[in-house]
C-alpha positions in Angstrom: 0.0 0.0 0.0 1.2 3.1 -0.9 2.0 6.1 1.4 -0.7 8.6 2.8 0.8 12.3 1.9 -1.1 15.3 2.2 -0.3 18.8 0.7 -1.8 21.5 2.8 -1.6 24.7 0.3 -4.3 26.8 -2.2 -6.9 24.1 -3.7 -6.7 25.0 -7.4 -3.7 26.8 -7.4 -0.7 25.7 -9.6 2.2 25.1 -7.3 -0.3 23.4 -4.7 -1.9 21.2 -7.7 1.3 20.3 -9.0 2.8 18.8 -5.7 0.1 17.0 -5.2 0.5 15.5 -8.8 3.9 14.6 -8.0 2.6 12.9 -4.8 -0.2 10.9 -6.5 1.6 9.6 -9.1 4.3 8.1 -7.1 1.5 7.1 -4.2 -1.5 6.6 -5.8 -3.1 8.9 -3.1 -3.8 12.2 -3.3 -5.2 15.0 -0.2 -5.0 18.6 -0.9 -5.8 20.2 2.4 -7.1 23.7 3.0 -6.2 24.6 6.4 -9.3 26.9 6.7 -11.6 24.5 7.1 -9.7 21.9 9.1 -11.1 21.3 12.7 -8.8 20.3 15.7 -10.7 18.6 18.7 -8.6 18.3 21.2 -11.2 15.9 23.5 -10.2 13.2 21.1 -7.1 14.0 19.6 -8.0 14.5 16.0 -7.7 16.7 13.2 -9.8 16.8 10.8 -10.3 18.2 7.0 -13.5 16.5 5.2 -13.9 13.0 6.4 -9.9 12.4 7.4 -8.1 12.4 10.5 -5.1 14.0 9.1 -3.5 12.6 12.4 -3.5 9.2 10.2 -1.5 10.1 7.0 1.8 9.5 6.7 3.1 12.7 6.1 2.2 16.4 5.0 3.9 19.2 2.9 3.2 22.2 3.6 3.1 24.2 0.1 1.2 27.1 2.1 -0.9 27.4 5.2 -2.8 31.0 4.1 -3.5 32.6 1.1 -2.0 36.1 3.1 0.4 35.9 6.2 -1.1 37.1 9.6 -1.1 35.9 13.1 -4.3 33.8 12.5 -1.5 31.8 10.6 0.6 31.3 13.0 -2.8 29.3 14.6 -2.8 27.4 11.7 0.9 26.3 12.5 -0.2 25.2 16.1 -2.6 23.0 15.1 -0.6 21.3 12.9 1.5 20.4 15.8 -0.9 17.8 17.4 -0.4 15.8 14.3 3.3 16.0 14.4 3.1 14.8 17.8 1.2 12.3 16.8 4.2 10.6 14.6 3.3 12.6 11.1 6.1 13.9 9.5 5.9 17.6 8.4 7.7 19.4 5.7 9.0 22.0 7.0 8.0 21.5 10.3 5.8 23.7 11.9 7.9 25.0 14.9 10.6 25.6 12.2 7.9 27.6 9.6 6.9 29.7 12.7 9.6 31.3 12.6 9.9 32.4 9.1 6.1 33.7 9.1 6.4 36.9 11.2 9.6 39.2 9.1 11.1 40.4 12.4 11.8 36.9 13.8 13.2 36.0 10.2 15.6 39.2 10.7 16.6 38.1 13.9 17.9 34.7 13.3 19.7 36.6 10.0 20.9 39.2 12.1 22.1 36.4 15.0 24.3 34.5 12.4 25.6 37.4 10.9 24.3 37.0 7.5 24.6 40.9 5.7 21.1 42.5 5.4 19.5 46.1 4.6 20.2 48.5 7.1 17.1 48.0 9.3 15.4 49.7 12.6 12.3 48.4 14.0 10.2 50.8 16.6 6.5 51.7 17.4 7.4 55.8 17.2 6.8 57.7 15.0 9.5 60.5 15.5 11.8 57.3 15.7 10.5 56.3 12.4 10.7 59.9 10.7 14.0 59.8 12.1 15.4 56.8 11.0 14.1 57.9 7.1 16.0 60.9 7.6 19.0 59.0 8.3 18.4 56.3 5.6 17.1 59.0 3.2 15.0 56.4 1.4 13.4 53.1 3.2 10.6 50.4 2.3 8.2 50.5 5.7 7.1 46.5 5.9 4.5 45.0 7.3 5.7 42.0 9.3 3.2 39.2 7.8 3.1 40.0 4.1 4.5 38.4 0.7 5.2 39.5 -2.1 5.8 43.3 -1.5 2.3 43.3 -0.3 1.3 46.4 1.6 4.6 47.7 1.6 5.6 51.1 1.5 8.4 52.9 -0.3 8.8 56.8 1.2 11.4 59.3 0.4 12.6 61.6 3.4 11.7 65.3 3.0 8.4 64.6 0.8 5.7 66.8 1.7 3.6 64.0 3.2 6.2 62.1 4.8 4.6 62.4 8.5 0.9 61.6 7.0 2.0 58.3 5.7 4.1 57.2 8.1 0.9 57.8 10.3 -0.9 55.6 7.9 1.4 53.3 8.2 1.5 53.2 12.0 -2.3 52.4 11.9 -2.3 49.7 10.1 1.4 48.7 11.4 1.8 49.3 15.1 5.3 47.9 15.2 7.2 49.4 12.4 9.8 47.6 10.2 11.8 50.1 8.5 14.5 49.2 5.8 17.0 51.2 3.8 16.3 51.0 0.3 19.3 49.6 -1.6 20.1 49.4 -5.4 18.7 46.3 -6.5 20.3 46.9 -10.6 16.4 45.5 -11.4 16.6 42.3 -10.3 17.6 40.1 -7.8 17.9 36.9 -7.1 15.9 33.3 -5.6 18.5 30.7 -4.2 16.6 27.1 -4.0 17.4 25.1 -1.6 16.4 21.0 -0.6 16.8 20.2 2.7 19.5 22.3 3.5 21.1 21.3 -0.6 21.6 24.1 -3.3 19.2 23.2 -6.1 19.3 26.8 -8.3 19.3 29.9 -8.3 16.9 31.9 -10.8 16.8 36.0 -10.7 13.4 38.1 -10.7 13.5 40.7 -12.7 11.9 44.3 -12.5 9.7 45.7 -14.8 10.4 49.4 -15.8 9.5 52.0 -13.6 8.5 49.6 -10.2 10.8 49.8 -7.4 10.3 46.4 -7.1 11.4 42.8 -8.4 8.2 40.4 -7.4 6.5 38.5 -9.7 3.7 40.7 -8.0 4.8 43.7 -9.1 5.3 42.3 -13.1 8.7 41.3 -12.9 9.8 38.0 -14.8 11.9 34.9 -14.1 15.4 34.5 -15.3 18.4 31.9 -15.1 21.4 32.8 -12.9 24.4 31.3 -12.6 25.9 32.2 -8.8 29.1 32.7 -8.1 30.3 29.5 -5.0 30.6 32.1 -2.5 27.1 33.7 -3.5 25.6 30.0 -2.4 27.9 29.6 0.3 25.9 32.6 1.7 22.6 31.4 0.7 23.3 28.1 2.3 24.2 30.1 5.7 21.4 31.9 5.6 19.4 29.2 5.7 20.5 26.7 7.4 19.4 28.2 11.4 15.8 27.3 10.2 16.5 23.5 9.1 13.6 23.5 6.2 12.5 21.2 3.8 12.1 23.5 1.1 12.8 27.3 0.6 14.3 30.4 -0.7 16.5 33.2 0.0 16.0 36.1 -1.4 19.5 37.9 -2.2 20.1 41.3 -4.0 23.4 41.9 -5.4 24.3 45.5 -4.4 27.5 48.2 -4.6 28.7 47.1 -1.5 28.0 43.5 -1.6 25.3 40.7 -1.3 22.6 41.1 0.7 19.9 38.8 2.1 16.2 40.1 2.7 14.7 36.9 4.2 13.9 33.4 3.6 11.1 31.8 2.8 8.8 29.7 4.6 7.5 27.7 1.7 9.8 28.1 -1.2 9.4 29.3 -4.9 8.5 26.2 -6.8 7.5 28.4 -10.3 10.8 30.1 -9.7 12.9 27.0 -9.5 10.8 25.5 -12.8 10.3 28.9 -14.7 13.6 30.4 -14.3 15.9 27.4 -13.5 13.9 24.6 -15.7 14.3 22.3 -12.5 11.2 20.4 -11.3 11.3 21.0 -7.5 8.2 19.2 -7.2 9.4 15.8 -8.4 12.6 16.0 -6.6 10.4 17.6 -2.9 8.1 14.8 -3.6 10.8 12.0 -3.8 12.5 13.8 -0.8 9.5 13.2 1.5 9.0 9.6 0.1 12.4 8.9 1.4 11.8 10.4 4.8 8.8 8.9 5.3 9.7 5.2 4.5 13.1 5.6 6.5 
């Protein structure tokens, strides 16, 4: 009998559909799982998504846990730990994707093994903040739970409405993550990475006139080929979150390499659009392995 593997990601959405292809035609089984409509009861120790005790399967990938990032994902995550506990094997692992979801505890980790990153400052003032742009003269206000450049904010110090939307910003944002804008040359780059192994490395880039590179924003794939101490950094920056699948983003700048973040999930399309590697096939033959070791 073949394994029991479940992708929890987008129903209907290409990278989640594709996975669980890979899955199913090396199982025979196939379980994609929204996690907004899965029910934990913890009375009897089951979690459930339309008829299955997830609790039972052999394994789950997680391709993506919400549509947007927020703390209700985070939830999400902690759920998934009662099946972990109860001997399914996760990939990532949630504990280790909790850490990735919220931006600041990504840049902490960064910042604790030294990996070089955007000047960055990180208050809940707004005189620090106008402060800070002063000093940085130009700096991309994040929200810390977005992808994708979403509801991010580039400002330019001495603008006429500077204070106004940094006010905005504070409203929606309470805790302010404030990064110096850097010369990305239109494009930078997505370093793949399999269980802590270099796969690729494709480049996203910019389309005229938008300051930035995401997919998002219009920008487009490309092949890279990186340099061995440009994946030596990758592989550093990666490594303190032990994942099964992901990507850091790096930016190739004046002064030297930099690293934005990593990602929780990974950039499948990346890795097949701009690399022409199927990370599907080889994540899928990955967790076969794991799970019959």
């Amino acid at each position: 009998m073949g394994k029991r593997i479940g992708v929890i990601g987008t129903p209907g959405k290409w990278s989640t559909e594709a996975l669980a292809d890979a899955l199913e035609a090396r199982t025979g089984y196939r379980l994609v799982i929204d996690m907004g409509r899965v029910t934990l009861d913890l009375t009897v120790g089951r979690l459930m998504y339309q008829g299955v005790d997830l609790c039972t399967l052999d394994g789950l990938v997680l391709k993506k846990i919400a549509e947007t990032y927020s703390p209700d994902a985070l939830d999400r995550l902690e759920m998934l730990r009662v099946a972990e506990a109860r001997g399914v094997r996760i990939f990532s692992r949630p504990e280790a994707v909790l850490r990735l979801m919220d931006r600041l505890a990504c840049t902490v980790t960064l910042a604790g093994a030294d990996i070089p990153m955007p000047p960055t400052v990180i208050t809940e003032d707004e005189t620090a903040a106008a402060e800070t742009l002063a000093r940085f003269g130009s700096a991309v206000f994040k929200p810390l739970f977005s992808t994708k450049a979403r509801g991010m904010v580039l400002l330019d110090h001495g603008a006429a409405d500077t204070a106004a939307r940094i006010a905005a910003f504070r409203a929606e944002n309470p805790v302010m993550y404030i990064q110096q804008r850097v010369d990305l040359s239109g494009q930078d780059l997505g370093m793949v990475f399999l269980n802590g192994d270099y796969l690729c490395t494709y480049a996203r880039v910019g389309q005229a006139g938008s300051w930035n590179t995401t997919i998002h924003a219009g920008g487009k794939y490309a092949p890279f080929d990186p340099a061995p101490d440009l994946i030596d950094l990758g592989r550093r920056a990666q490594a303190p979150f032990g994942l099964s699948f992901t990507t850091v983003d790096i930016a190739l700048t004046p002064d030297g390499p930099i690293v934005f973040e990593v990602s929780a999930f990974g950039g499948y399309s990346g890795a097949l659009q701009g690399c022409g590697v199927d990370a599907m096939a080889l994540m899928a033959d990955h967790v076969l392995a794991e799970v019959t070791t």
